[in-house]
C-alpha positions as CSV (number, residue, x, y, z in Angstrom):
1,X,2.0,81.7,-48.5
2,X,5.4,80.1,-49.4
3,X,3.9,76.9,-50.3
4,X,1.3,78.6,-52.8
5,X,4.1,80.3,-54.5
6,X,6.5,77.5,-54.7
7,X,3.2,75.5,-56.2
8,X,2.0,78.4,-58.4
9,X,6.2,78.5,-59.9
10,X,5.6,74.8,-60.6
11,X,2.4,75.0,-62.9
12,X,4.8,77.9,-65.1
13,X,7.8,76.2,-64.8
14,X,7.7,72.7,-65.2
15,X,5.3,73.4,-68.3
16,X,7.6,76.1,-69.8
17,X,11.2,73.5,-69.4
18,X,8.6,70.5,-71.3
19,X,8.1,73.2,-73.8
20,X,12.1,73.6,-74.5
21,X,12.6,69.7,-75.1
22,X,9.6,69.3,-77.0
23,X,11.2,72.1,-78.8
24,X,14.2,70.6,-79.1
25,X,12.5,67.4,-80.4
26,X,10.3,68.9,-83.1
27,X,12.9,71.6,-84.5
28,X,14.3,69.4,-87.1
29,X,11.1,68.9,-88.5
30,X,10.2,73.3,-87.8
31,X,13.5,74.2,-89.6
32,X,12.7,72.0,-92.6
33,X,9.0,73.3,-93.1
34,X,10.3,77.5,-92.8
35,X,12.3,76.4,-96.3
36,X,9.0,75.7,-97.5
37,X,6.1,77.9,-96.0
38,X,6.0,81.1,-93.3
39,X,7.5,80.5,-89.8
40,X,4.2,80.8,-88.2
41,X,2.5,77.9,-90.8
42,X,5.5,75.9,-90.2
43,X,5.2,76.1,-86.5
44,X,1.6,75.3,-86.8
45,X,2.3,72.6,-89.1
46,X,4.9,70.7,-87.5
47,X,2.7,71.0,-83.7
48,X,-0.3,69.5,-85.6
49,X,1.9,66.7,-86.8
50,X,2.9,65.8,-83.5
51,X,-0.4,66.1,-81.5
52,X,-2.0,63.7,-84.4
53,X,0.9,61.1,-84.4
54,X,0.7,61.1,-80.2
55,X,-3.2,61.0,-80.2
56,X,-2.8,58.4,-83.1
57,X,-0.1,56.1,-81.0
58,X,-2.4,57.1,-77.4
59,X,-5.3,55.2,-79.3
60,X,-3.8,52.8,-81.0
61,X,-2.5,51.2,-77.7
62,X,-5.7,51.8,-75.9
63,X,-8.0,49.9,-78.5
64,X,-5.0,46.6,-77.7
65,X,-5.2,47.1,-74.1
66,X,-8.9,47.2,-74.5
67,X,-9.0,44.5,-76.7
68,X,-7.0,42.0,-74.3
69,X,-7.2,43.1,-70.8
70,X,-10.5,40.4,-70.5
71,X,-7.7,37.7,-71.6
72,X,-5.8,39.4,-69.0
73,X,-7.7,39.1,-66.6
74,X,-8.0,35.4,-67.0
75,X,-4.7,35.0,-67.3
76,X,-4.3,36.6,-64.2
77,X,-6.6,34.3,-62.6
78,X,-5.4,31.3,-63.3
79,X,-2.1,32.6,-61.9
80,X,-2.8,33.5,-59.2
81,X,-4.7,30.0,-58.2
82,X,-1.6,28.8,-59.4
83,X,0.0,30.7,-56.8
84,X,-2.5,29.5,-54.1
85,X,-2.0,26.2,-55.2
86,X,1.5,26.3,-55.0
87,X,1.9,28.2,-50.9
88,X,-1.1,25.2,-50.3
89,X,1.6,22.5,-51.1
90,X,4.7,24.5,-48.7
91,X,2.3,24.4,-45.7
92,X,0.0,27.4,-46.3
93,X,-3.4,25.9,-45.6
94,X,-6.4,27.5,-46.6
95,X,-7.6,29.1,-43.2
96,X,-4.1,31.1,-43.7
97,X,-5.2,32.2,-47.3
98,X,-8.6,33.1,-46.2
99,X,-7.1,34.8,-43.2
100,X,-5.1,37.0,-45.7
101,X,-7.9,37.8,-47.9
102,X,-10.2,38.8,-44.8
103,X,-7.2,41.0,-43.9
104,X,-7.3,42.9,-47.1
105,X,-11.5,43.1,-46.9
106,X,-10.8,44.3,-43.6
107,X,-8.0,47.1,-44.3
108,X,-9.7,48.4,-47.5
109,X,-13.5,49.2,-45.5
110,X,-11.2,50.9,-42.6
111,X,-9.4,53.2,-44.8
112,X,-12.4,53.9,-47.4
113,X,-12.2,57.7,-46.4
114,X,-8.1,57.7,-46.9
115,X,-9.2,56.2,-50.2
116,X,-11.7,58.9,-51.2
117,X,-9.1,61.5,-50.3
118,X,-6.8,59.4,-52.4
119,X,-9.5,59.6,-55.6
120,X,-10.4,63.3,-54.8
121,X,-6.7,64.2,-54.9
122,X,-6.3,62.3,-58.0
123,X,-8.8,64.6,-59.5
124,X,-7.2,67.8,-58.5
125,X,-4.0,66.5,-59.7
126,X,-5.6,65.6,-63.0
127,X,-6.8,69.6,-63.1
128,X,-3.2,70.5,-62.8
129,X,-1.6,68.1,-64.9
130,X,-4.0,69.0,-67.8
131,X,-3.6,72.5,-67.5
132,X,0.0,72.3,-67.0
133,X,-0.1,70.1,-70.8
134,X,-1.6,72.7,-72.3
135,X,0.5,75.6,-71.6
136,X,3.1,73.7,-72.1
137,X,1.6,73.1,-76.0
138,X,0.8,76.7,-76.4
139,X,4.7,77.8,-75.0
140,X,6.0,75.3,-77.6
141,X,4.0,77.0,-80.3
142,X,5.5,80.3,-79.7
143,X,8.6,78.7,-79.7
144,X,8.9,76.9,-82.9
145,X,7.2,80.1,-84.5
146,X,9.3,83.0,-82.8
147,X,11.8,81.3,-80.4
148,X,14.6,83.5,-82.0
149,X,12.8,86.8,-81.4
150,X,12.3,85.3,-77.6
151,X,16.0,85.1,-77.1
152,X,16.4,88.7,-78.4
153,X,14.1,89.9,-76.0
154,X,15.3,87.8,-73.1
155,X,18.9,89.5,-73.7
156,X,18.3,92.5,-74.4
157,X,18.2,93.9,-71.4
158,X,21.6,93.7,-71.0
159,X,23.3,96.5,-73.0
160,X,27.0,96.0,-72.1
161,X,28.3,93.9,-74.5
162,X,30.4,91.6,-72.5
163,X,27.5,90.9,-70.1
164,X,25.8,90.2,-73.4
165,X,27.9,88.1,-75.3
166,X,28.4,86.0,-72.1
167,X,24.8,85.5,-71.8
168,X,23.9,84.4,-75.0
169,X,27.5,82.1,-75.2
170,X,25.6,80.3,-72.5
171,X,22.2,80.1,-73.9
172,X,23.8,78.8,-77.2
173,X,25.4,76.3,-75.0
174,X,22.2,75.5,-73.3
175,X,20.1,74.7,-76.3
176,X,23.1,72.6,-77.7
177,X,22.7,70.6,-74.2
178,X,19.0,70.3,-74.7
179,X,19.0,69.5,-78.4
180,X,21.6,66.7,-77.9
181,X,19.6,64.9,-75.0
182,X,16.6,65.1,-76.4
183,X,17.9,63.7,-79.5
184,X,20.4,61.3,-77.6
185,X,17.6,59.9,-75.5
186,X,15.1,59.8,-78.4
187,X,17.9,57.4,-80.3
188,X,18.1,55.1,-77.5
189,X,14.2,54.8,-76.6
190,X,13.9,53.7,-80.2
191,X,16.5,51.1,-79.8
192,X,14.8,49.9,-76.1
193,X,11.4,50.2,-77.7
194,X,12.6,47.7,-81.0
195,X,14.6,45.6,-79.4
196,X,11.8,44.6,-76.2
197,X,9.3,45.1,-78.9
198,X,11.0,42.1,-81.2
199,X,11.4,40.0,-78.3
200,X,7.9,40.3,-77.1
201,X,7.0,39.3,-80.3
202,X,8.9,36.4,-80.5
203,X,7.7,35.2,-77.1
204,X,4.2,34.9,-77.8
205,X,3.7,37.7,-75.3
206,X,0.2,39.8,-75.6
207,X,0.0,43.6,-75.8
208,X,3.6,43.9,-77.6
209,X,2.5,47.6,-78.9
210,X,1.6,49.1,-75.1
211,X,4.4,47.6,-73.4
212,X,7.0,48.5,-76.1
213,X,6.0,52.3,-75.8
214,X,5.9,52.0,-72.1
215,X,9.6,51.0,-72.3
216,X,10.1,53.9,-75.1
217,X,8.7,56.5,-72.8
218,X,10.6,54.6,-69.6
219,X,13.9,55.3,-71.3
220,X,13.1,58.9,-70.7
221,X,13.7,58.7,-66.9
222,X,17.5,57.6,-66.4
223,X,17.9,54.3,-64.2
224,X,14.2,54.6,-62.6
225,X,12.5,54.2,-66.1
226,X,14.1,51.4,-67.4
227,X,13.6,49.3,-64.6
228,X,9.8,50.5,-63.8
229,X,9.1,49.7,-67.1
230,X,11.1,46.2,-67.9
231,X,9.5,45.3,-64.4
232,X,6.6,45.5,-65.7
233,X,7.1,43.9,-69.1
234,X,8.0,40.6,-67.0
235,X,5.4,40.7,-64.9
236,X,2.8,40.4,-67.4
237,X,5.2,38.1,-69.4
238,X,5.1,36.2,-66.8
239,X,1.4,35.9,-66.0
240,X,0.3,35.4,-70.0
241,X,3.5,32.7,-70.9
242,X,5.1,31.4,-68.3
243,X,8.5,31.5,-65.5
244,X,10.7,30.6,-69.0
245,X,9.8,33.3,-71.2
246,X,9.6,35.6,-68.2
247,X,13.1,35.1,-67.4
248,X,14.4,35.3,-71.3
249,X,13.0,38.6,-71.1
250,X,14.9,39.5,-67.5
251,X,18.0,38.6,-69.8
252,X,17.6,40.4,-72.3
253,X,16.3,43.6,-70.8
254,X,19.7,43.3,-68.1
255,X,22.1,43.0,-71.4
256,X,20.4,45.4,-73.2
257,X,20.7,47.9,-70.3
258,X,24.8,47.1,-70.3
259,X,25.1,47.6,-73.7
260,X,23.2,51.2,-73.4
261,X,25.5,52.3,-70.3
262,X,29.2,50.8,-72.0
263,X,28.0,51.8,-75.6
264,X,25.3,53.3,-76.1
265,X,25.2,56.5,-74.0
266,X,28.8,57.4,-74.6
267,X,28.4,56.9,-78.2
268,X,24.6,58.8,-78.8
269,X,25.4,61.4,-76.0
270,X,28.5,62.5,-76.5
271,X,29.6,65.1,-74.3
272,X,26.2,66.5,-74.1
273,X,25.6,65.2,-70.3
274,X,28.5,65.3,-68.2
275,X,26.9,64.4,-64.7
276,X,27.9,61.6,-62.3
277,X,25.5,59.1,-61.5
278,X,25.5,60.0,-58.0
279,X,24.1,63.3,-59.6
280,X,21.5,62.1,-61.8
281,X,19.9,59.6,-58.4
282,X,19.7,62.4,-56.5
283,X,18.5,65.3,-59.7
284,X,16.0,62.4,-59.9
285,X,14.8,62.1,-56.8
286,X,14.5,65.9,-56.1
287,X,12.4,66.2,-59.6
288,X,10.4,63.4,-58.4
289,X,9.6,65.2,-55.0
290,X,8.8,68.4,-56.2
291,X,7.1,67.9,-59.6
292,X,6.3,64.1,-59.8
293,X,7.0,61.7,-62.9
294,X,6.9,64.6,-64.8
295,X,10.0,66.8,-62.2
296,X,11.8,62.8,-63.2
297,X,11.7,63.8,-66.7
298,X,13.2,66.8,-66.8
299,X,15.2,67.0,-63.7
300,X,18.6,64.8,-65.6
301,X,18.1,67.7,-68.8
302,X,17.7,70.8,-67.0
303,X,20.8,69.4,-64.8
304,X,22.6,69.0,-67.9
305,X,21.9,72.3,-69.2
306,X,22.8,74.5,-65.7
307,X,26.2,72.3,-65.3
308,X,27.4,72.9,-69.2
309,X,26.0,76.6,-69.2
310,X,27.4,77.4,-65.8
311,X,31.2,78.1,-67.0
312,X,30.3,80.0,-70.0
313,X,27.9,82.4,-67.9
314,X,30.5,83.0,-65.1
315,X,33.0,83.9,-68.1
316,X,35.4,81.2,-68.2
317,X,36.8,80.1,-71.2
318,X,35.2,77.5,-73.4
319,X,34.9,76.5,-76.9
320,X,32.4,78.4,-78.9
321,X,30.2,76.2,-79.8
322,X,27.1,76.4,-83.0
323,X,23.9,76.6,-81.9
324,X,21.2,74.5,-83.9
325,X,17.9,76.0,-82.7
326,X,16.2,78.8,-81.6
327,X,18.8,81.3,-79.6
328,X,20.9,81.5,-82.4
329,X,19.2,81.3,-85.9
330,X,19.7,84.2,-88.1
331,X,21.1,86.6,-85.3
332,X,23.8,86.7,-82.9
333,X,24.4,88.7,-79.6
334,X,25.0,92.1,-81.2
335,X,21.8,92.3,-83.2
């Protein structure tokens, strides 16, 4: 019964926190539009935009993937007889490589049933994760539209006034943590994505498009993403040019991820993440366990948010500081 609940507060949960820093990403664009049209049209507006510039970039990369996985493959091929040809020269003869490839015959037909399982829970999870995206679009609507009104509500409960005051200090803090991250991280994806993007370019490399927004979207997850992604960016630089332009790319991507840690992150973020790095591996790996690649995305903001919003909410003195979104737009505590 536990389990089911803790799984049922996941589907709500996790889809209601990617609503706040999708939010937080489109409010710039929200705030703009309510100078020009109604709050609802502008909300409407500005999730439109973003569904049809996502869909646009999801099948823009699929047509290149489709267009040169056959090439791929091929590629792929001839590396890997490269490979055999190579462990045939250090003393691999070609009983041992057969005796490898039986092995792998052999393990996939004894574990066809763990596989179906596999696929079947694949499926369900598929069920989840779509449902999950579309709450999370519909929470994000009400938020760009109403998110003030929200706030209100969510307070107003609380009719003491320094109970109130305190609450809202921290939820104005909160959004200012969220708003910064996303905008922080967003900063630095572009920067990943261009400068991976360029060198892929110059390098001959195929699929430059998919693998720079895999690298974008990498930068996302602290640490795990960038090397996931730049991982895999050699790997297939590797198979379509060669060991050279493989390892120019290794350089650039380990420079590149100096200069975001030493520059970069101090610079974009500010003093909008305050965590240790011992705190974000292990955020990470607990967002990870309980909510997949999606609990990695948002584990290091909703960290972020509970360690900056804490003081405020127990009462402690901080600076006041202006909100930019939602919780504090055209009201304020005592409303």
């Amino acid at each position: 019964m536990g389990v089911q609940v803790l799984v049922l507060l996941d589907l709500v949960v996790i889809p209601v926190i990617a609503a706040l820093l999708f939010t937080a990403l489109l409010w710039p664009l929200n705030r703009m539009l309510r100078r020009l049209v109604p709050n609802l049209l502008a909300a409407w507006i500005t999730l439109i935009l973003a569904v049809v510039v996502l869909g646009g970039m999801g099948y823009l990369i699929g047509m290149r993937i489709a267009a040169n996985f056959p090439m791929l493959i091929s590629q792929l091929v001839n590396t890997v007889r490269q490979i055999v040809e190579l462990l045939s020269k250090l003393g691999f003869g070609q009983v041992t490589l057969n005796s490898i490839e039986d092995a792998i015959v052999n393990w996939l037909q004894n574990h066809r049933n763990m596989l179906r399982n596999i696929a079947r829970t694949g499926a369900r999870y598929l069920f989840q994760f779509v449902t999950m995206l579309l709450l999370a679009i519909f929470v994000t609507l009400f938020l760009l539209y109403e998110g003030e009104r929200i706030w209100r509500w969510l307070i107003s409960p609380l009719k003491q006034d320094p109970h109130r005051r305190r609450v809202d200090r921290a939820g104005h803090i909160a959004w200012n943590t969220i708003t910064g991250y996303v905008h922080g991280t967003v900063v630095i994806a572009t920067i990943h994505g261009i400068v991976i993007g360029l060198t892929l370019t110059l390098l001959g490399v195929p699929l430059v498009l998919p693998l720079s927004v895999l690298v974008f979207l990498g930068s996302f997850i602290p640490i795990v993403g960038a090397i996931v992604a730049g991982t895999i960016a050699v790997l297939i630089t590797l198979v379509t040019q060669g060991l050279i332009e493989a390892l120019i790319l290794l350089g650039v991507l380990l420079v590149e991820n100096q200069l975001e840690g030493n520059v970069l992150q101090p610079l974009v973020m500010k003093n909008y993440v305050r965590l240790h790095p011992l705190a974000i591996g292990l955020v990470l790996v607990a967002g990870g366990i309980l909510a997949g690649l999606v609990g990695m995305i948002i584990a290091v903001p909703t960290a972020a948010v509970v360690h900056r919003a804490w003081a405020p909410l127990l009462g402690r003195d901080e600076q006041e500081e202006q909100a930019t979104g939602p919780p504090t737009e055209g009201w304020t505590a005592t409303d």
